[in-house]
py3Dmol code that shows the C-alpha trace and the ligand (Angstrom):
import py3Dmol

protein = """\
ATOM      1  CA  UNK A   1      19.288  13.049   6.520  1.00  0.00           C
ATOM      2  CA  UNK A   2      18.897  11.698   3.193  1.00  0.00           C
ATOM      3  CA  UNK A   3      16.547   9.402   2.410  1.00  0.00           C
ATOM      4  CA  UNK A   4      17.314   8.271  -1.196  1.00  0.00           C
ATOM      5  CA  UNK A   5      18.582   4.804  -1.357  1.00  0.00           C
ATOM      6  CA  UNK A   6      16.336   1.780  -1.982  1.00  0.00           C
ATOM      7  CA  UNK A   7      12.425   1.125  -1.579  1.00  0.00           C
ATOM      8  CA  UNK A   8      10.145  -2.142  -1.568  1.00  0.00           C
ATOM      9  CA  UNK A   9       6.920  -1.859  -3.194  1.00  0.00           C
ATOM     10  CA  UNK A  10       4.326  -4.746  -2.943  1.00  0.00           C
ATOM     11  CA  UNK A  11       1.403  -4.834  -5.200  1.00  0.00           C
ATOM     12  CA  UNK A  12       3.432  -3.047  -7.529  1.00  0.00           C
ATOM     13  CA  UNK A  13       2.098  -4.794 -10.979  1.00  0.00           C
ATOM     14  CA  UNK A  14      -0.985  -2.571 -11.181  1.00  0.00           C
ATOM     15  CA  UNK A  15      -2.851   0.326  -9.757  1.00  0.00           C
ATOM     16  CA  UNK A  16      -2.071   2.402  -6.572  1.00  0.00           C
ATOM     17  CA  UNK A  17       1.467   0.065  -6.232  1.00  0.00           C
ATOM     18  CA  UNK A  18       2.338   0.560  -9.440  1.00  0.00           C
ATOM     19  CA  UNK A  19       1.986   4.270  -9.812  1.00  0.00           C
ATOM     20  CA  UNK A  20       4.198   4.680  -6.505  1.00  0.00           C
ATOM     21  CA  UNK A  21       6.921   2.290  -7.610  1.00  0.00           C
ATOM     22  CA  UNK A  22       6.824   4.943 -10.315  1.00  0.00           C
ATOM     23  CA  UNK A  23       6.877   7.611  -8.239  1.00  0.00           C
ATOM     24  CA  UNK A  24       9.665   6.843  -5.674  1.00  0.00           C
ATOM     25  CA  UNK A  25      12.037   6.275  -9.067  1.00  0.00           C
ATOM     26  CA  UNK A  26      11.630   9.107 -10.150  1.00  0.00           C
ATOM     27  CA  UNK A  27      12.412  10.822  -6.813  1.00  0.00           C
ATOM     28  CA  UNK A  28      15.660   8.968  -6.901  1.00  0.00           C
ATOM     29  CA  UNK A  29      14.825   5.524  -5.075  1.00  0.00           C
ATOM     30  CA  UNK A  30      15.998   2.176  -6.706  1.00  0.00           C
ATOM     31  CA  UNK A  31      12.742   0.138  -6.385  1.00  0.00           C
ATOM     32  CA  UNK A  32      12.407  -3.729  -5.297  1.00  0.00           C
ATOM     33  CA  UNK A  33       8.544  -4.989  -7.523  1.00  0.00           C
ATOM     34  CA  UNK A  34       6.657  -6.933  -5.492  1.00  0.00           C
ATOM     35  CA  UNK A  35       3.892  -8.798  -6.161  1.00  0.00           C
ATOM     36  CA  UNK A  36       2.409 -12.686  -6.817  1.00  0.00           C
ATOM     37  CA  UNK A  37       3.677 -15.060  -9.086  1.00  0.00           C
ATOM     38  CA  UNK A  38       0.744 -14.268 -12.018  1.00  0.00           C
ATOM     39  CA  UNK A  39       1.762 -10.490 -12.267  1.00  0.00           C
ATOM     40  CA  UNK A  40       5.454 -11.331 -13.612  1.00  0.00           C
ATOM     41  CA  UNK A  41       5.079  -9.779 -16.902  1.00  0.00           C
ATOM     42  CA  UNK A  42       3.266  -6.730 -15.631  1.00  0.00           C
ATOM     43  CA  UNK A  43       6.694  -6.486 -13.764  1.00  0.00           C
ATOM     44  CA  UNK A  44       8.547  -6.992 -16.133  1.00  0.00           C
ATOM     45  CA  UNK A  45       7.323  -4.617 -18.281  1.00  0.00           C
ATOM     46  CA  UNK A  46       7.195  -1.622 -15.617  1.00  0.00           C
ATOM     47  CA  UNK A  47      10.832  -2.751 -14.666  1.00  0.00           C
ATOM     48  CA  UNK A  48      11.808  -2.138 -18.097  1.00  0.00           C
ATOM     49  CA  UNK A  49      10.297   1.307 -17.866  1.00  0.00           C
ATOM     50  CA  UNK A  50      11.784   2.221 -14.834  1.00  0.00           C
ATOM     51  CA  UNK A  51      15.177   0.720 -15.620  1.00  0.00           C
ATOM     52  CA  UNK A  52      15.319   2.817 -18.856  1.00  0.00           C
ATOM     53  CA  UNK A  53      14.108   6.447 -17.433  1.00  0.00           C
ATOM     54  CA  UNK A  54      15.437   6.800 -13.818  1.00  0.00           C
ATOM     55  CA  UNK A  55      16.901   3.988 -11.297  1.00  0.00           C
ATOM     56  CA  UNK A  56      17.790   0.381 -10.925  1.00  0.00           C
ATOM     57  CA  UNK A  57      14.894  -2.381  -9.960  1.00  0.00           C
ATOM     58  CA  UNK A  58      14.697  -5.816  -8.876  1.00  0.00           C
ATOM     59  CA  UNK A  59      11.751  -8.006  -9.341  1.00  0.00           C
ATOM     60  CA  UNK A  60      10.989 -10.129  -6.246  1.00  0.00           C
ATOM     61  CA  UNK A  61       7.433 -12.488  -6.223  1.00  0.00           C
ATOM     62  CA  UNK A  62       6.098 -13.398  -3.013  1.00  0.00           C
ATOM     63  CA  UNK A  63       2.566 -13.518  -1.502  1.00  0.00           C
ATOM     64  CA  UNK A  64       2.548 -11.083   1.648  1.00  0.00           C
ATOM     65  CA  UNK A  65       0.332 -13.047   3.609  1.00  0.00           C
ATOM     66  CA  UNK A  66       3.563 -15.895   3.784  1.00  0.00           C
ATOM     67  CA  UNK A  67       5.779 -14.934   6.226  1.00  0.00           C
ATOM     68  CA  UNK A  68       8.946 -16.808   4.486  1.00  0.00           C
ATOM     69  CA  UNK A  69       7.936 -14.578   1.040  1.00  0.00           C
ATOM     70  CA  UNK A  70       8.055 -11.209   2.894  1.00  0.00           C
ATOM     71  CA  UNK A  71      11.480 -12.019   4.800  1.00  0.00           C
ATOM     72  CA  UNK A  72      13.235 -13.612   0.893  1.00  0.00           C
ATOM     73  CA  UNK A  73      11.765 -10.136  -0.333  1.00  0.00           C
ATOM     74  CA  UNK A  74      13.152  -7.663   2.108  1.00  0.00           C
ATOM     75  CA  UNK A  75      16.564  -9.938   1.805  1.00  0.00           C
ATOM     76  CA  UNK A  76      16.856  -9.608  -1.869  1.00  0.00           C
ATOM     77  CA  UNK A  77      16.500  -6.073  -1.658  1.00  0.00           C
ATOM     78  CA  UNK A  78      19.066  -5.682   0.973  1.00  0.00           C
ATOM     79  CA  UNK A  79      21.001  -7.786  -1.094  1.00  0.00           C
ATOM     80  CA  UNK A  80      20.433  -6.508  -4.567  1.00  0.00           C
ATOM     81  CA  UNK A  81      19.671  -3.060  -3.545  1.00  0.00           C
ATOM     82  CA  UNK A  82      22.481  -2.176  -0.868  1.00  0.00           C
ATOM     83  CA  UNK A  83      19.676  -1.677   1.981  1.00  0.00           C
ATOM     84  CA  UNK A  84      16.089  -1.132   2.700  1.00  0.00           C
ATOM     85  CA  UNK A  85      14.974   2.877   3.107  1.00  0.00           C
ATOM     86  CA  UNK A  86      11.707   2.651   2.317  1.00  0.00           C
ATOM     87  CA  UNK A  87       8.955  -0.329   2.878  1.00  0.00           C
ATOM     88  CA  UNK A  88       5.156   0.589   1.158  1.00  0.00           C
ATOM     89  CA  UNK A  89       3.006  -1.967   2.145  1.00  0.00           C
ATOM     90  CA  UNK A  90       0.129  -1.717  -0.226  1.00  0.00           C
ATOM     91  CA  UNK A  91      -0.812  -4.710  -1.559  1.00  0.00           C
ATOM     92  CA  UNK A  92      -4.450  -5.428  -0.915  1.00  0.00           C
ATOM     93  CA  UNK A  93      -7.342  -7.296  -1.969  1.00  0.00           C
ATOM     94  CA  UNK A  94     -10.993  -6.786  -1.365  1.00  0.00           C
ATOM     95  CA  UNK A  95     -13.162  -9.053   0.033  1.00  0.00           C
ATOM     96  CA  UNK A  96     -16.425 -11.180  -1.454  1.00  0.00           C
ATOM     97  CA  UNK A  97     -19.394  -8.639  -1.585  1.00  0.00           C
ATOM     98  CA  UNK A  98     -21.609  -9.681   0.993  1.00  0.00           C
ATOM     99  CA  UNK A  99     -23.816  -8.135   3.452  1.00  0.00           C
ATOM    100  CA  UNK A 100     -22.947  -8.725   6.838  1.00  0.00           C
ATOM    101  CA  UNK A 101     -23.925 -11.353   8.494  1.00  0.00           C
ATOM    102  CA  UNK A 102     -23.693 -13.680   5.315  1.00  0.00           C
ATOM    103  CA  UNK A 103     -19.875 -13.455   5.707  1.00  0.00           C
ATOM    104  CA  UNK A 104     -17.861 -16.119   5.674  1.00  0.00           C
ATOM    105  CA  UNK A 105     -15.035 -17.323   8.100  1.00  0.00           C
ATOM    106  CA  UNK A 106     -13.199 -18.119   4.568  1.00  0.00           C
ATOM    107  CA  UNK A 107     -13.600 -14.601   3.447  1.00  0.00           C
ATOM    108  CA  UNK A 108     -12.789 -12.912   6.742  1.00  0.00           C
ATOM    109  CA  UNK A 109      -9.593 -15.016   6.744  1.00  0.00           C
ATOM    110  CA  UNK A 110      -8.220 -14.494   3.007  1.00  0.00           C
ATOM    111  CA  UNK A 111      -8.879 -10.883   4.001  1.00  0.00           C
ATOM    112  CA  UNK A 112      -7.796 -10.251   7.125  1.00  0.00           C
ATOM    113  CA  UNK A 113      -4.586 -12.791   5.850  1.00  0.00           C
ATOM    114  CA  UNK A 114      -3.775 -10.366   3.435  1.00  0.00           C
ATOM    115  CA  UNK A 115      -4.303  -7.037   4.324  1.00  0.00           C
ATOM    116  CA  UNK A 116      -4.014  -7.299   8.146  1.00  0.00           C
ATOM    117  CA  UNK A 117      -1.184 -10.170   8.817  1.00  0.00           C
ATOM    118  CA  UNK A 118       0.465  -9.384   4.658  1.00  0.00           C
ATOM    119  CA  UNK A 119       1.154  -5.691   5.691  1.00  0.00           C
ATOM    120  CA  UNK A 120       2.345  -6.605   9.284  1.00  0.00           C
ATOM    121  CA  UNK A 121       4.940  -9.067   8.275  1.00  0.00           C
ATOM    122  CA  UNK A 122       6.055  -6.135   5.740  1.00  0.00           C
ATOM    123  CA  UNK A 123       6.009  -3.867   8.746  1.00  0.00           C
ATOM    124  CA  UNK A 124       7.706  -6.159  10.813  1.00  0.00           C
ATOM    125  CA  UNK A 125      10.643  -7.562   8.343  1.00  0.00           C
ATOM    126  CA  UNK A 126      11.293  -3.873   7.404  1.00  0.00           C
ATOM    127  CA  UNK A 127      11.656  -2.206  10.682  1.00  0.00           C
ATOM    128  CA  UNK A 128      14.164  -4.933  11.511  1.00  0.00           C
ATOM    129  CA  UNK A 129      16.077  -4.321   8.508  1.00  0.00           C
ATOM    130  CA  UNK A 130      15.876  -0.462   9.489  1.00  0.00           C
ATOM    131  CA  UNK A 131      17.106  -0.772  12.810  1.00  0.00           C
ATOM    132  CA  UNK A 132      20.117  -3.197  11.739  1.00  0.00           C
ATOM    133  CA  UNK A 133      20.725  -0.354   8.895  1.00  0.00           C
ATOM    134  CA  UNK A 134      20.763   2.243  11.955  1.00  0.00           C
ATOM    135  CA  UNK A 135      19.654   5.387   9.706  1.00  0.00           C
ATOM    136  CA  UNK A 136      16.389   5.717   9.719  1.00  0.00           C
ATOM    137  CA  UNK A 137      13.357   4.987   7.271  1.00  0.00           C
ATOM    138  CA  UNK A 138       9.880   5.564   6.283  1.00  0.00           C
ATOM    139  CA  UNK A 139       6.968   2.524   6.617  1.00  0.00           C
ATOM    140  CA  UNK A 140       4.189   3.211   4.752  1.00  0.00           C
ATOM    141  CA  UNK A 141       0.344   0.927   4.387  1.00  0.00           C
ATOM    142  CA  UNK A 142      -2.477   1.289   2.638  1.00  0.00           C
ATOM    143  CA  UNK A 143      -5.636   1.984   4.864  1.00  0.00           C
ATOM    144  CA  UNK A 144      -8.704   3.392   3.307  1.00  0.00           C
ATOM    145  CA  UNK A 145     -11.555   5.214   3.559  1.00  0.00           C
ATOM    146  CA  UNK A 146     -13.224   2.254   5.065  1.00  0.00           C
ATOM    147  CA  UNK A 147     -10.476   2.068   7.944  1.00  0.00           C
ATOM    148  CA  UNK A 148     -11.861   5.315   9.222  1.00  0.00           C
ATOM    149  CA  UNK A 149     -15.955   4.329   8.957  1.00  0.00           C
ATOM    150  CA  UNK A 150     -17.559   1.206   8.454  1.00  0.00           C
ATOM    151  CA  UNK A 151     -18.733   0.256   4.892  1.00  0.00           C
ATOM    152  CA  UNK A 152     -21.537  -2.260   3.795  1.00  0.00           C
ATOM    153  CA  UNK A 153     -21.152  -5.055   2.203  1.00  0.00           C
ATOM    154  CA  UNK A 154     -17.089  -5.564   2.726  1.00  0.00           C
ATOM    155  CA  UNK A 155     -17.209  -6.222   6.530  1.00  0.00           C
ATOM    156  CA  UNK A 156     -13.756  -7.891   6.320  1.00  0.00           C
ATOM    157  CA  UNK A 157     -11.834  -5.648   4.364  1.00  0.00           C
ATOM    158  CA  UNK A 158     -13.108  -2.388   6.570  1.00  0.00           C
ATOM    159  CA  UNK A 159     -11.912  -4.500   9.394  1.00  0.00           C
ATOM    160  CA  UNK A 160      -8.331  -4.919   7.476  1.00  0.00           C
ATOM    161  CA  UNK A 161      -8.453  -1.580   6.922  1.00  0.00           C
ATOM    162  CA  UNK A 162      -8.863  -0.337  10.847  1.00  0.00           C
ATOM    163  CA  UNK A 163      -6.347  -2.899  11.912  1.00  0.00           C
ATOM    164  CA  UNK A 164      -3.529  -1.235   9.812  1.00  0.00           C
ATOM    165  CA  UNK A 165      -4.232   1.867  11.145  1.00  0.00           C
ATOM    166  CA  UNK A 166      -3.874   0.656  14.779  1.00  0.00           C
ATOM    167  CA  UNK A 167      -1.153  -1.245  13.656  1.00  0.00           C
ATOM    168  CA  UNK A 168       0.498   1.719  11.642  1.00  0.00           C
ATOM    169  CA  UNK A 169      -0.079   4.152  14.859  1.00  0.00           C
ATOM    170  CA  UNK A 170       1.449   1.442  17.545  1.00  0.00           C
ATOM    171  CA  UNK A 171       4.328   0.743  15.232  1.00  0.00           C
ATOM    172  CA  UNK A 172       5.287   4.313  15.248  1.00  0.00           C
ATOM    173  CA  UNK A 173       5.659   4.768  18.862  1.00  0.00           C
ATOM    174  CA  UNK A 174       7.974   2.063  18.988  1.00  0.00           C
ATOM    175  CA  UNK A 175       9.839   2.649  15.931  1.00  0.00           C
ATOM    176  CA  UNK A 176      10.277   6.734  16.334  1.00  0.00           C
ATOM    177  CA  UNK A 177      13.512   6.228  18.492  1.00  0.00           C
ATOM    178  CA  UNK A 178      14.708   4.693  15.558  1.00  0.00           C
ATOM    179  CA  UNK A 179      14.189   7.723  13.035  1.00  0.00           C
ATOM    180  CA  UNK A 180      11.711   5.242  11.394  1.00  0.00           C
ATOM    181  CA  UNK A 181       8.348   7.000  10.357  1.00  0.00           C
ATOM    182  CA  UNK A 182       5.250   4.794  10.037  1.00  0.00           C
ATOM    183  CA  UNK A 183       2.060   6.108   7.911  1.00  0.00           C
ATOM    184  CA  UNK A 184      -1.081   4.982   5.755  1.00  0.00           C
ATOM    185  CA  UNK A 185      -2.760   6.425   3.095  1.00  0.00           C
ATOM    186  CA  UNK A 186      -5.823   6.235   2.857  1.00  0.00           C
ATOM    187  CA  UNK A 187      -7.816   6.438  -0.162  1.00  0.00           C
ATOM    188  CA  UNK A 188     -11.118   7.215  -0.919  1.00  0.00           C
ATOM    189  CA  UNK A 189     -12.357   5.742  -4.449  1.00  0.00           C
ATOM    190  CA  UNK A 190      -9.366   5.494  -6.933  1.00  0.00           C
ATOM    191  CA  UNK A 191      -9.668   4.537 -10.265  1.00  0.00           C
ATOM    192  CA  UNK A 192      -7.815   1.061 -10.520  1.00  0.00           C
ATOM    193  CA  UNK A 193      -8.794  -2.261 -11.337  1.00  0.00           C
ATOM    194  CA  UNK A 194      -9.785  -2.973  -7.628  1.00  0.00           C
ATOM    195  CA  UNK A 195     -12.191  -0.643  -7.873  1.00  0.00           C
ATOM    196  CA  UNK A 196     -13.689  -1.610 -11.666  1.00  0.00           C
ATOM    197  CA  UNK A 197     -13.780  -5.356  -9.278  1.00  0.00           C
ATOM    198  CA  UNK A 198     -15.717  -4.032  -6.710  1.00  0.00           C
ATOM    199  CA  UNK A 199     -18.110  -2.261  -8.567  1.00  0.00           C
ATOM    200  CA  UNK A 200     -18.608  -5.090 -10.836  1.00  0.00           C
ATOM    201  CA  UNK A 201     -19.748  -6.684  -7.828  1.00  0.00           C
ATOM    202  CA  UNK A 202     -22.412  -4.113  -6.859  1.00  0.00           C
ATOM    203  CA  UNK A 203     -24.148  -4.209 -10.005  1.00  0.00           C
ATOM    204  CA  UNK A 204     -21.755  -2.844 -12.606  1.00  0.00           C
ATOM    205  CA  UNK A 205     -18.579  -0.746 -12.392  1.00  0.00           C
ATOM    206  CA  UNK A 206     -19.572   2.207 -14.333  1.00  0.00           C
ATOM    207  CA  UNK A 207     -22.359   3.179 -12.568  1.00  0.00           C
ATOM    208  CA  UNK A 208     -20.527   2.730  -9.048  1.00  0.00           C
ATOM    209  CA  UNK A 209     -18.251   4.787 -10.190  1.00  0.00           C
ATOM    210  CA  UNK A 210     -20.654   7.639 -11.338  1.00  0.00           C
ATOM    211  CA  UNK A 211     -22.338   7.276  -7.714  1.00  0.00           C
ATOM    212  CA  UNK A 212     -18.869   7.620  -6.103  1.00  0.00           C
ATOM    213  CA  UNK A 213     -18.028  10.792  -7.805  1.00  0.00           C
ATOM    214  CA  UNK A 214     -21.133  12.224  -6.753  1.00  0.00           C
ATOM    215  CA  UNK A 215     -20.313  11.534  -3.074  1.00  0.00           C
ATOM    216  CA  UNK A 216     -17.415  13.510  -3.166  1.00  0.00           C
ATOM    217  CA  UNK A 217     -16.855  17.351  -2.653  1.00  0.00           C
ATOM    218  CA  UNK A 218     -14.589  17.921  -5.833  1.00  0.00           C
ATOM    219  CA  UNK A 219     -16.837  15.616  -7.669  1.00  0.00           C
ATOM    220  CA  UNK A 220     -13.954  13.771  -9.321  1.00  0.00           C
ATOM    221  CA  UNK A 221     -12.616  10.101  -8.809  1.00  0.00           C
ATOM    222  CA  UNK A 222      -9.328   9.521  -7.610  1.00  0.00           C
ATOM    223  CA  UNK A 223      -6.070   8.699  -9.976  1.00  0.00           C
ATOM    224  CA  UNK A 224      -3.341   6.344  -8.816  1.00  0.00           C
ATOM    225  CA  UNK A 225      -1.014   9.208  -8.992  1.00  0.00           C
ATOM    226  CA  UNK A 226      -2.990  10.891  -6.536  1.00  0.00           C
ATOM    227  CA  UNK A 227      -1.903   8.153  -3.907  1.00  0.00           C
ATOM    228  CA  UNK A 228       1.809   8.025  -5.147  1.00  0.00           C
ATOM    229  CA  UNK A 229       2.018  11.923  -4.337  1.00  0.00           C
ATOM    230  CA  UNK A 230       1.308  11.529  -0.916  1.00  0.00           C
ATOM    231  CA  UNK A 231       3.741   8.656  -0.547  1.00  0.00           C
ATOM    232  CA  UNK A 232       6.168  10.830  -2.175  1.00  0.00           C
ATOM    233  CA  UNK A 233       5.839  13.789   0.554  1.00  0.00           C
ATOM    234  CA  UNK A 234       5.797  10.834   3.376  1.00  0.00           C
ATOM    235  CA  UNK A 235       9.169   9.598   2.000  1.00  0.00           C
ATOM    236  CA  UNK A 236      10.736  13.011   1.708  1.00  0.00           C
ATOM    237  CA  UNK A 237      13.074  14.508   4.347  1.00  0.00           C
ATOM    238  CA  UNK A 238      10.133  17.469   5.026  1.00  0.00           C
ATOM    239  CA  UNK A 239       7.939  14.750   6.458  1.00  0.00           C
ATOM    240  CA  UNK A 240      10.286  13.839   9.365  1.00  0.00           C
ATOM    241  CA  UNK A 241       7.482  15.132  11.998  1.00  0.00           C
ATOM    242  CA  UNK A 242       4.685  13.114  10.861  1.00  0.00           C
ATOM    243  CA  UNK A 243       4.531   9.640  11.732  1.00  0.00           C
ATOM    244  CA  UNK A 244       1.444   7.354  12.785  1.00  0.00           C
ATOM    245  CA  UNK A 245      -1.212   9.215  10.612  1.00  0.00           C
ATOM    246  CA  UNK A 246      -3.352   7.706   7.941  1.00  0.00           C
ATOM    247  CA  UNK A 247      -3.468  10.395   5.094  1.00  0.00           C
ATOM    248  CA  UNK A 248      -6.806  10.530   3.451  1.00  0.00           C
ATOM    249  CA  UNK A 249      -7.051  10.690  -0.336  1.00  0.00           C
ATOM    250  CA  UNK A 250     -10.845  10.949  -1.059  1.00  0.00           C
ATOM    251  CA  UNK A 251     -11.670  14.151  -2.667  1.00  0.00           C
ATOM    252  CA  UNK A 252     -14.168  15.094   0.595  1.00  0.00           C
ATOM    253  CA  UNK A 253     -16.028  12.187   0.411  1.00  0.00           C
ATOM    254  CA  UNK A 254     -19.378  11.783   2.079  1.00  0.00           C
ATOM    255  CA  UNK A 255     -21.531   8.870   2.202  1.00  0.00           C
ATOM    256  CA  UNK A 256     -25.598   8.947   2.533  1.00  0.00           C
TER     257      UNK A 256
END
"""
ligand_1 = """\
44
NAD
P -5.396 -3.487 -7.354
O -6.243 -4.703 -7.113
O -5.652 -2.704 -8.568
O -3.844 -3.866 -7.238
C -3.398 -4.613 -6.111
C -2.160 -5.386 -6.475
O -1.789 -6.158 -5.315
C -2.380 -6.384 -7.619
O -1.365 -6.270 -8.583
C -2.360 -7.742 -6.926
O -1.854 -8.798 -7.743
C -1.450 -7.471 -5.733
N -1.659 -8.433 -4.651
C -2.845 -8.916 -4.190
N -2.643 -9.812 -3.216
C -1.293 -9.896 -3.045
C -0.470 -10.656 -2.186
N -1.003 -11.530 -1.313
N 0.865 -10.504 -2.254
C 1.422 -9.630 -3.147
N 0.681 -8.891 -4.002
C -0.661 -9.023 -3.951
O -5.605 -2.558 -6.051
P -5.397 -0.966 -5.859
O -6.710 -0.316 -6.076
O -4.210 -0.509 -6.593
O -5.153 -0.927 -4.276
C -3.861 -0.894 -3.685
C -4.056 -0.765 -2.168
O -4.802 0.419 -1.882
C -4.838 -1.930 -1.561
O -4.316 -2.265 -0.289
C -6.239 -1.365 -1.432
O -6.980 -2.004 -0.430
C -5.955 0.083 -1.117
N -7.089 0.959 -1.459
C -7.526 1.107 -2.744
C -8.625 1.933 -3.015
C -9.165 2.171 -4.400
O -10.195 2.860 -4.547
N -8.584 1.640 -5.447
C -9.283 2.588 -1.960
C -8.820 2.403 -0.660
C -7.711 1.587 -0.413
"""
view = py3Dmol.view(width=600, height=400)
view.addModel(protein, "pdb")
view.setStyle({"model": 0}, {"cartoon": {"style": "trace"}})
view.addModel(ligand_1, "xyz")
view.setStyle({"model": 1}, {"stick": {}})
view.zoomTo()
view.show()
């Protein structure tokens, strides 16, 4: 089977999303941009560079965490793209940094609203599309590190975090009939502007960052490109046999 053909990427203005959208073009996908309405020139500007090196793209705004957004965004791909092949649902957001139990019901929601309900409308809509397509397809989230352990501080987002991963591993039993893989990635500390954010918010992001490279094996910090690899090999036709795993990207990470 081949899987070329057309892939949605949401979050793609910056960061992990952008790096894949990157990624899958230059494997040979056309790639539909997602992301919200204030990223339109960061868009823009990566459409332009994909446009000129490798494959078509569309640009297509919606919030995830709006139901009506996710289903206009798989249609315009279908539409503009000739079919849906490959959903990656990694647009995320991390939540206020507060220890636990000063969290708010506000926080937990905006959270849990984006990456918990965002990624399983994208989930949903896709697999739909897949199964009307009848040839298969690759669904792919964005876990973390803190979907696998708890972490301080960001109650909600670990908890967004673990819910994809049950989500991504009950979605696959379902949707394996269908020749439809469904996988996370799961990073550990990647060097993106979510990350300069949440260090800023534990006292300053260089310094987190020199504490997170020293909690890792290689003693490194992770590159976007890292991530888009791994989506890459999840995408290919060699991955058929993996489905409902959550790939970690962390460099051996240990915490104290
Ligand atoms: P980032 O903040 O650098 O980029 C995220 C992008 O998603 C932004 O362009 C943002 O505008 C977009 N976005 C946010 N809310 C959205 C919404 N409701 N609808 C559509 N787009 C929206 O983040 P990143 O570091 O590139 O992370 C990408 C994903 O990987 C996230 O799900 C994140 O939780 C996960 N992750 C990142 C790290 C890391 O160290 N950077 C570690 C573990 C997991």
């Amino acid at each position: 089977m081949d899987l070329k053909g057309a892939a949605l990427v949401t979050g793609a203005a910056r960061g992990i999303g952008r790096a894949v959208a990157l990624r899958l073009a230059e494997d040979g996908f056309d790639v539909a941009l997602n992301d919200l309405e204030y990223s339109k020139g960061d868009l823009e500007a990566l459409s332009q560079e994909i446009s000129l090196k490798f494959r078509k793209t569309i640009i297509t705004l919606g919030d995830v965490s709006r139901e009506a957004d996710v289903i206009r965004m798989v249609d315009s791909t279908v539409q503009d793209l000739g079919g849906l092949d490959v959903m990656v649902a990694n647009a995320g957001i991390v939540s206020v940094v507060t220890p636990f139990p000063d969290t708010t019901i506000e926080d937990w929601d905006h959270t849990l609203g984006i990456n918990a309900r965002g990624i399983f409308f994208c989930y949903k809509y896709a697999a739909q599309q897949m199964i009307k397509q009848g040839r298969g397809g690759r669904i792919i989230g964005a876990s973390s590190v803190a979907g696998k352990q708890g972490y301080a501080t960001i109650t909600p987002y670990a908890a967004s975090k673990f819910a994809v991963r049950g989500l991504t591993q009950s979605a696959a039993k379902d949707l394996g009939p269908y020749n439809i893989t469904v996988n996370t990635y799961a990073p550990g500390f990647i060097d993106t502007p979510m990350l300069t954010a949440l260090g800023d918010g534990l006292g300053g992001a260089e310094a987190y960052k020199a504490k997170r490279i020293q909690q890792t094996a290689v003693r490194d910090i992770g590159k976007p490109e890292d991530i888009a690899s791994i989506v890459s090999y999840l995408v290919s036709k060699e991955s058929h046999f993996i489905t409902g795993q959550s790939i970690s990207v962390n460099g051996g990470i240990y915490f104290d």
